[in-house]
C-alpha positions in Angstrom: 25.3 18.9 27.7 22.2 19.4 26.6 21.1 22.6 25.6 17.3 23.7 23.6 17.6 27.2 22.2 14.4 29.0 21.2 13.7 32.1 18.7 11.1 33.7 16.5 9.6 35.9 19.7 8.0 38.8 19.1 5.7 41.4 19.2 3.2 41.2 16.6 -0.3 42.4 15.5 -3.5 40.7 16.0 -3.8 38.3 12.9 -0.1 38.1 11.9 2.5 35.4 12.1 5.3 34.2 13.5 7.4 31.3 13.4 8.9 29.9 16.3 12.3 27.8 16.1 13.3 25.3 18.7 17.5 24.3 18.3 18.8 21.4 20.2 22.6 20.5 21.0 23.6 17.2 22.7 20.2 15.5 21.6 19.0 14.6 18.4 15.1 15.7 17.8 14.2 12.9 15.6 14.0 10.0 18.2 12.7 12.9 20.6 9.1 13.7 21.3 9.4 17.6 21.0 6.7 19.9 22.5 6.1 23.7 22.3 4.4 24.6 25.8 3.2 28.0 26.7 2.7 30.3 29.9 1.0 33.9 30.3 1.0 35.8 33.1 -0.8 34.7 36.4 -1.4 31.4 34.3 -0.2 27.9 34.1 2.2 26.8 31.6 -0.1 24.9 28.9 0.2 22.4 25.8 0.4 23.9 22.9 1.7 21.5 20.0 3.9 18.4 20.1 5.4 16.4 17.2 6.8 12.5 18.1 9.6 10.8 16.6 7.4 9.0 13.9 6.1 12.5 13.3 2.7 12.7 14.4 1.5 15.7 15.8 -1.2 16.8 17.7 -2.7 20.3 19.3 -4.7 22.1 21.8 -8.1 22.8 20.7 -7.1 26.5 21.0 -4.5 26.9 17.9 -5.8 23.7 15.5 -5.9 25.2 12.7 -3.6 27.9 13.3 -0.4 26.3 14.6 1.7 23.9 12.7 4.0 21.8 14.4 7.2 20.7 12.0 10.7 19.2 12.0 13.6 19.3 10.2 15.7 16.9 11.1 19.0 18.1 9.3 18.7 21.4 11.0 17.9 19.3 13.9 15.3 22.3 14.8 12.0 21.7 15.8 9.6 25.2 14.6 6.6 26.3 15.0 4.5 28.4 12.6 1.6 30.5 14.1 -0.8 31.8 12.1 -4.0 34.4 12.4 -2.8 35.1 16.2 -4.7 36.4 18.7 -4.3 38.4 22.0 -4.7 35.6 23.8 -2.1 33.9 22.3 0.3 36.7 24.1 3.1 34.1 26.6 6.3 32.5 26.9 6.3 30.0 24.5 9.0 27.2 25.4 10.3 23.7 23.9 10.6 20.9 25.6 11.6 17.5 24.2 11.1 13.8 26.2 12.5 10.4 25.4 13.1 7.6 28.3 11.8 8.9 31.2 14.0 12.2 30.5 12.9 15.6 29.5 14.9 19.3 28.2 13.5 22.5 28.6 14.9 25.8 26.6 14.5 29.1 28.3 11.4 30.4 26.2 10.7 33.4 23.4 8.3 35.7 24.4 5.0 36.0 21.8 3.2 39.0 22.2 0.4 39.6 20.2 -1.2 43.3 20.6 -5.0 43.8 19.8 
């Protein structure tokens, strides 16, 4: 079975940090394409970061620059460091991980950044 566990959620002041962490059981992340995705309230759930089993990674035009988007594979964890937050920023913040066709959500962390 598999099962993505996330953590790092918080509440935390404009301009500080966090650092998400993204577990997996029953897959292994390094042939995965793993995602963090994100959803406030009254919005759609949104791209935020994604690393791919060769280890490139990309981001939305909203947290370049202040995301990062890493792996380690013998923690088989997947985290995600946010830096300089904002406000906005404030949503369930889920992984999600694709390979063949398939895909695995966690249940989300809640961010919450206050002003």
């Amino acid at each position: 079975q598999v099962q993505l566990e996330e953590s790092g959620g918080g509440l935390v002041q404009a301009g500080g940090s966090l650092r998400l962490s993204c577990a997996a059981s029953g897959i292994i992340f390094e042939i995965y394409s793993t995602g963090w995705y994100r959803q406030a309230p009254g919005k759609q759930r949104e791209f935020v970061a994604r690393i791919t089993s060769s280890g490139s990674t990309n981001y939305a035009d909203s947290v370049k620059g202040r995301f990062t988007i890493s792996r380690d594979n013998a923690e088989n964890t997947v985290y995600l460091q946010m830096n300089n937050l904002k406000p906005e920023d404030t949503a369930v913040y889920y992984c999600a991980s694709q390979r063949a066709g398939r895909d695995y959500w966690g249940q989300g962390t809640q961010v919450t950044v206050s002003s």
